[in-house]
C-alpha positions as CSV (number, residue, x, y, z in Angstrom):
1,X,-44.8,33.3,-9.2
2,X,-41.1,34.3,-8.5
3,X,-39.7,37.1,-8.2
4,X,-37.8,38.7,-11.4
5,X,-34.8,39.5,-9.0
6,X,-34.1,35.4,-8.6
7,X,-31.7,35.5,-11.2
8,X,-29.9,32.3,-9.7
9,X,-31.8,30.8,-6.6
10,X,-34.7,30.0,-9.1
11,X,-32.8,27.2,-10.6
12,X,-32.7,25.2,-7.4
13,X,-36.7,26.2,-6.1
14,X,-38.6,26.7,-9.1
15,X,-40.9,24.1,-11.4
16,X,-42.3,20.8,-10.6
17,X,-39.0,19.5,-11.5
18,X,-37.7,21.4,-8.4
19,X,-40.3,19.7,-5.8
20,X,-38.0,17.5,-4.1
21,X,-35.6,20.6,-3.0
22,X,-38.5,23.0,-2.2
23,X,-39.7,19.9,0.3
24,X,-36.5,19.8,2.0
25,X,-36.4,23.3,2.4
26,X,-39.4,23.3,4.1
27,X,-38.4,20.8,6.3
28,X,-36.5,23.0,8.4
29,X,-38.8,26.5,7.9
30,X,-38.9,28.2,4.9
31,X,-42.5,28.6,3.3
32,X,-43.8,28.7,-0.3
33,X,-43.5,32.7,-0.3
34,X,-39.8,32.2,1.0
35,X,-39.0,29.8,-1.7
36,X,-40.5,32.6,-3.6
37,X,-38.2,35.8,-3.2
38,X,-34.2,36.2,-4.3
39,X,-32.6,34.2,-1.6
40,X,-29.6,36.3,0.6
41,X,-26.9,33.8,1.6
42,X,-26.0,35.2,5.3
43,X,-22.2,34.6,5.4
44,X,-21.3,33.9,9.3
45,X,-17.8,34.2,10.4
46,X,-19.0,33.4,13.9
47,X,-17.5,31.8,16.9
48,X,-17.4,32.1,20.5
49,X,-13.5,31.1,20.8
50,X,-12.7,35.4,21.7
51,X,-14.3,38.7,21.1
52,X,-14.0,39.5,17.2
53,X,-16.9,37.6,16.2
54,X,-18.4,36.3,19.2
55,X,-21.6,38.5,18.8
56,X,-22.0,38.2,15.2
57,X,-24.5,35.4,15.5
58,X,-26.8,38.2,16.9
59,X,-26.0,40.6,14.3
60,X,-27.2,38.3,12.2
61,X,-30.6,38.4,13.3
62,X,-30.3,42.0,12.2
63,X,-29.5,41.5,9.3
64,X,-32.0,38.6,8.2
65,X,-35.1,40.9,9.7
66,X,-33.5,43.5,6.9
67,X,-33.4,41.1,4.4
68,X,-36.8,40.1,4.9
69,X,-38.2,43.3,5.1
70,X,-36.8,44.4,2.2
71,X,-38.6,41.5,0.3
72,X,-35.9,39.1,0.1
73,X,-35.1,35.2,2.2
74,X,-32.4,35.3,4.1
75,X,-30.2,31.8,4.5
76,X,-27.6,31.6,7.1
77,X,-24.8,29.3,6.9
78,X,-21.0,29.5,8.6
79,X,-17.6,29.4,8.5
80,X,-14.7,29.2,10.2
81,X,-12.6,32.1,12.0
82,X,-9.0,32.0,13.8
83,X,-8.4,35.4,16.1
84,X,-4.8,36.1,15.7
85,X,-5.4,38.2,19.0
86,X,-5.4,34.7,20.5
87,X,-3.3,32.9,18.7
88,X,-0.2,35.2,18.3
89,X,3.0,33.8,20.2
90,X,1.9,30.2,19.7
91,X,2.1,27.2,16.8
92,X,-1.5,28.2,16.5
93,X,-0.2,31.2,15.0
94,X,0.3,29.0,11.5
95,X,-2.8,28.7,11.4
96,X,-3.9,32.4,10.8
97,X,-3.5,33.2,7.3
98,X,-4.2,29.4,5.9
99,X,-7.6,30.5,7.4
100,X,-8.3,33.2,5.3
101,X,-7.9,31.0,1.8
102,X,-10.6,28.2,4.0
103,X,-13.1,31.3,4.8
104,X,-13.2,32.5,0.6
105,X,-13.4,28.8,-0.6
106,X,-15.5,27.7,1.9
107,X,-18.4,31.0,1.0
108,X,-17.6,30.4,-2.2
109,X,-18.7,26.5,-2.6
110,X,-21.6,27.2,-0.5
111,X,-22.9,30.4,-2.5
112,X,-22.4,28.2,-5.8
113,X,-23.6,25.3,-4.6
114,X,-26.9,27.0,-3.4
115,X,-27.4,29.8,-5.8
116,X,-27.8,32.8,-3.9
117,X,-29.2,36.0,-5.2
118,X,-27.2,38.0,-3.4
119,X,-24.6,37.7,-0.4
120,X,-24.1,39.6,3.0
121,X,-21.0,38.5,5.1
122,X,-20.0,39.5,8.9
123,X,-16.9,39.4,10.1
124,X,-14.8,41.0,12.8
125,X,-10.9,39.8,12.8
126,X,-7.9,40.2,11.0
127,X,-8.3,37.1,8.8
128,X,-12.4,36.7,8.2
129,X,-12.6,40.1,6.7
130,X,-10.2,39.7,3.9
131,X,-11.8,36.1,3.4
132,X,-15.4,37.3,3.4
133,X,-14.6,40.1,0.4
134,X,-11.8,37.6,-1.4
135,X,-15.5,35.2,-1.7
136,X,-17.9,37.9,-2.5
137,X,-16.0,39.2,-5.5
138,X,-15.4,35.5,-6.6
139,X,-19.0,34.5,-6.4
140,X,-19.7,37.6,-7.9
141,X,-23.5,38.1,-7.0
142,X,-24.6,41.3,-5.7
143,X,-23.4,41.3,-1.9
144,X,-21.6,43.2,0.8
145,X,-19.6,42.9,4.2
146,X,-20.5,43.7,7.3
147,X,-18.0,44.4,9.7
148,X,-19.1,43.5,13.2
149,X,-16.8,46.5,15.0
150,X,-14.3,47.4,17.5
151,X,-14.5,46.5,21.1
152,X,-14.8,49.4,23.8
153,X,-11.6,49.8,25.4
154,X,-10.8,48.6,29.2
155,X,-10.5,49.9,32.1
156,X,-7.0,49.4,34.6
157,X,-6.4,52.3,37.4
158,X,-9.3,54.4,36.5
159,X,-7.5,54.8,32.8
160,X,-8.7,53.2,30.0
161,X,-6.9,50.7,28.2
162,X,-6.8,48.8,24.7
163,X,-5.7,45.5,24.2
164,X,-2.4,46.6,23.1
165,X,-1.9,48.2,26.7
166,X,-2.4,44.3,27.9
167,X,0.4,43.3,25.5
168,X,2.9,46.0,26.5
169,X,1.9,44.7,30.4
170,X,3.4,41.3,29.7
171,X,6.5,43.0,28.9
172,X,6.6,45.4,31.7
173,X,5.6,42.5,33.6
174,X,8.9,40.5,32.7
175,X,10.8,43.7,33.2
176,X,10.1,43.8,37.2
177,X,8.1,47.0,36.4
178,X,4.7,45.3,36.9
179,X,3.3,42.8,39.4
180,X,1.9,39.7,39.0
181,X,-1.4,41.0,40.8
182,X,-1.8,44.1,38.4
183,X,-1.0,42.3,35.5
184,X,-4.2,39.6,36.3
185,X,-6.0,42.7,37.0
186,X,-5.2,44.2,34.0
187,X,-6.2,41.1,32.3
188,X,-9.4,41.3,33.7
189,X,-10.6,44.2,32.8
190,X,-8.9,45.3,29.4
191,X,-11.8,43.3,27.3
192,X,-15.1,43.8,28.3
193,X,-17.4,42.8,25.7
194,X,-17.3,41.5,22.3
195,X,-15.6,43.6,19.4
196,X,-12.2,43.8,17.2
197,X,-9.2,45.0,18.4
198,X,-10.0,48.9,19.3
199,X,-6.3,50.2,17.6
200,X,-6.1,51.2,13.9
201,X,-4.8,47.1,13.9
202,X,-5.1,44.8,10.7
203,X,-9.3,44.7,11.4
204,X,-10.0,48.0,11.8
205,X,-7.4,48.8,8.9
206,X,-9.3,46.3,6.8
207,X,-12.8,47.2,8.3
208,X,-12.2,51.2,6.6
209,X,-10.5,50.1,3.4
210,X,-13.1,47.5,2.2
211,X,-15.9,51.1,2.9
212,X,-14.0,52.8,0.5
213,X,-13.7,50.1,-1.7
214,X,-17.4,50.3,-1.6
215,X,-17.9,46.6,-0.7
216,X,-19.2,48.3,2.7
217,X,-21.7,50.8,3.7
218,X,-20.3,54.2,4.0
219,X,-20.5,54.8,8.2
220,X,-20.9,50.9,8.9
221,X,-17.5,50.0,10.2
222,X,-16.6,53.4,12.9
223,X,-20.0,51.8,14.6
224,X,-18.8,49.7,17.4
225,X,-19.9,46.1,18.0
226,X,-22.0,46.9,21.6
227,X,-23.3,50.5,20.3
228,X,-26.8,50.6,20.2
229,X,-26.7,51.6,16.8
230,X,-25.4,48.5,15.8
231,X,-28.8,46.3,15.1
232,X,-29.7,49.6,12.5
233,X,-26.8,49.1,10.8
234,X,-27.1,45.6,10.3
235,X,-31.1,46.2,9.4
236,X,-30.0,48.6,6.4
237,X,-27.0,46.1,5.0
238,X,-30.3,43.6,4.8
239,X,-32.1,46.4,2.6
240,X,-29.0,47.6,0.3
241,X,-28.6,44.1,-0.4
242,X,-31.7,44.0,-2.1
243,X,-31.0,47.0,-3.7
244,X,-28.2,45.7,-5.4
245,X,-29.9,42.9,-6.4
246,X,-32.8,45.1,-8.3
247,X,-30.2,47.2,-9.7
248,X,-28.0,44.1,-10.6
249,X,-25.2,45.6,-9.2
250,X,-22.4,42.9,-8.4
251,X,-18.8,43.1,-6.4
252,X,-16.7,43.5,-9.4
253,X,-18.6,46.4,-10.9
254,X,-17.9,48.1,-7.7
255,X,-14.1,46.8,-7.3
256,X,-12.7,48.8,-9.9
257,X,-9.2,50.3,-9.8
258,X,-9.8,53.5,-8.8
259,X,-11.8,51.9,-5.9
260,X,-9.0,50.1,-4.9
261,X,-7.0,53.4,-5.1
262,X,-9.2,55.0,-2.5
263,X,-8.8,51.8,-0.2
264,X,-5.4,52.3,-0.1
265,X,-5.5,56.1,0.7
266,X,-7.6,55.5,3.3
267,X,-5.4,52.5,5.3
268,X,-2.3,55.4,4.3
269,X,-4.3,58.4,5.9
270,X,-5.1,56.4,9.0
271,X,-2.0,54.9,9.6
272,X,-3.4,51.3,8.9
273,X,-1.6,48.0,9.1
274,X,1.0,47.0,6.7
275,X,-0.6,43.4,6.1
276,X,-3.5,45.6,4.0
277,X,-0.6,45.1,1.2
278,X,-1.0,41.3,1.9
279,X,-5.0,41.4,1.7
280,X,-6.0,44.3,-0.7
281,X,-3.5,42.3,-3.6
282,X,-5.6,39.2,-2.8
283,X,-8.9,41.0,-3.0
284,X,-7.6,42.8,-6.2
285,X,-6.6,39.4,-7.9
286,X,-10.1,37.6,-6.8
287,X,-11.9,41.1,-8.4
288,X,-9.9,41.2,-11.5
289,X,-8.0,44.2,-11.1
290,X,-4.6,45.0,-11.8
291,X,-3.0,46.1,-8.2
292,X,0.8,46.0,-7.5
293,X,2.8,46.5,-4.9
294,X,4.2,49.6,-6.3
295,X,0.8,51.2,-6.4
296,X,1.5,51.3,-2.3
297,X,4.4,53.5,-2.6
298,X,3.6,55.9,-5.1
299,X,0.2,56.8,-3.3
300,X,1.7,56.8,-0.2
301,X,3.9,60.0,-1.8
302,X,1.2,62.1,-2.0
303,X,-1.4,60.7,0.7
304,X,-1.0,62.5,4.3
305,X,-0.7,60.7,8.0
306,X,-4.4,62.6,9.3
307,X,-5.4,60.0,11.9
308,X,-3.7,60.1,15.4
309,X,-4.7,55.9,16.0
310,X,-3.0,53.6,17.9
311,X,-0.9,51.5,18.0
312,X,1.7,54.6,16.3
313,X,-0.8,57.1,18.0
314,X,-2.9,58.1,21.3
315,X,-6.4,57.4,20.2
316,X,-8.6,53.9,19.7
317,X,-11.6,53.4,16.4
318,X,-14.4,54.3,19.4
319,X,-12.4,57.6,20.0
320,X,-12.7,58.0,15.9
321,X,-16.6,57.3,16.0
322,X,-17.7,59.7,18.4
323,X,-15.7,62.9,17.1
């Protein structure tokens, strides 16, 4: 018997009728108990072309053992992802924000084409975490995003140093004020390990607003991608999804507009990026809501700077999750 919470998935694995699907998707794993739970499409933004999203595969894993032990089958599938970190500078550059329209119709097709239950995505750059929540408040089946976190900042004579530091060395570089040999050094050493740009960038900027939104978990985003308490994180956005889904609790009835409100105040009282206009207006149209630009400016009247971030201030997101 399946379970009550397959409001969708049971169309394509239940009744004799259904025999031929349930057949090939046993073929590559899933069992008769699988078959019969709500089925969690696992959105991947996934690729190992930079750090963003380079360890999101694992994280993954994470999230699927969550799923599962929250009673629910967890079904991976991916997408594509652009890092504008990369990219910026170049003709690859025009590349960037077609992406994000690719990543939301691509989830999309794939959630309705296989019926999901529910949804969890990962993503970790500018343009996949826009595109995951764009998809999930299309599809409109109870889901969330998990951001996959900042990276750990560098290290260049004994300092530490973001990413941004590495693009101000290019210029010092050209200005006679750096050498050749320090700026490969530099280079070297400023990205150690898989993670999102650490300053309050468009990711990180995106990363908090989509929390207060609610299409995150509350604490989920500060957690950076190589802290140890990463793997728990991912664990518990496998049981809330379940939760949702035995609650019935779907994307749009959590996008409202006061929601989006609070997303806003939040990128305002960290300094975020200005492209959160670009993305939070798309979000707001795929959820239903009426958002303006001129909802920017007049909460930006009354909402204070509070968060001394980079690239406007001294401090990086790790610096933010440990005080």
């Amino acid at each position: 018997m399946s379970d009550e919470a397959k409001r969708h998935s049971g169309a394509i694995t239940d009744g004799p009728s259904r025999a031929p699907a349930r057949a090939m998707l046993k073929a590559v794993g899933f069992s008769d108990a699988d078959l019969s739970r709500p089925i969690i499409g696992i959105a991947n933004t996934w690729i190992e072309i930079g750090p963003c999203t380079y360890h999101l595969r694992e994280l993954a894993e994470y999230v699927k053992e969550g799923v599962r032990a929250a009673g629910g089958t967890p079904m991976e599938f991916n997408t594509v992802s652009i890092s504008d970190g990369i990219t910026m500078g170049s003709q690859g550059m025009k590349a960037s924000l077609v992406s994000r329209e690719v990543i939301a119709d691509s989830i999309e097709l794939v959630a309705v084409g296989n019926m999901f239950d529910g949804m969890i995505a990962l993503s970790g750059c500018d343009k996949t975490i826009p595109g995951t929540v764009m998809a999930l408040a299309r599809v409109n089946v109870p889901s969330l995003m998990l951001y996959g976190g900042s990276i750990m900042p560098g290290t260049f004579q004994q300092r530490d140093v973001p990413i941004q530091d590495m693009f101000e060395a290019v210029g010092a570089h050209a200005a006679g004020k750096m050498t050749e040999i320090e700026l490969k050094d530099m280079e070297d050493h400023a990205c150690p390990g898989a993670g999102a740009c650490g300053g309050q960038f468009t990711a990180n900027t995106m990363a908090i607003a989509f929390e207060m939104l609610g299409i995150s978990p509350i604490g989920s985003a500060s957690v950076p991608a190589t802290h140890p308490d990463k793997p728990d994180v991912a664990r518990q956005c496998g049981h809330l999804v379940m939760d949702l889904i035995r609650n019935n609790t779907s994307p749009r009835d959590i996008m409202t507009r006061n929601a989006f409100e609070n997303a806003i105040s939040a990128v305002l009282t960290t300094g975020g990026s200005t492209n959160s206009v670009l993305h939070l207006l798309a979000v707001a149209q795929e959820a239903g809501v009426d958002l303006n630009i001129e909802d920017f400016d007049w909460i930006s009247e009354k909402t204070p700077l509070l968060a001394d971030l980079k690239p406007g201030g001294r401090f990086v997101a790790n610096d933010l999750f440990e005080a």
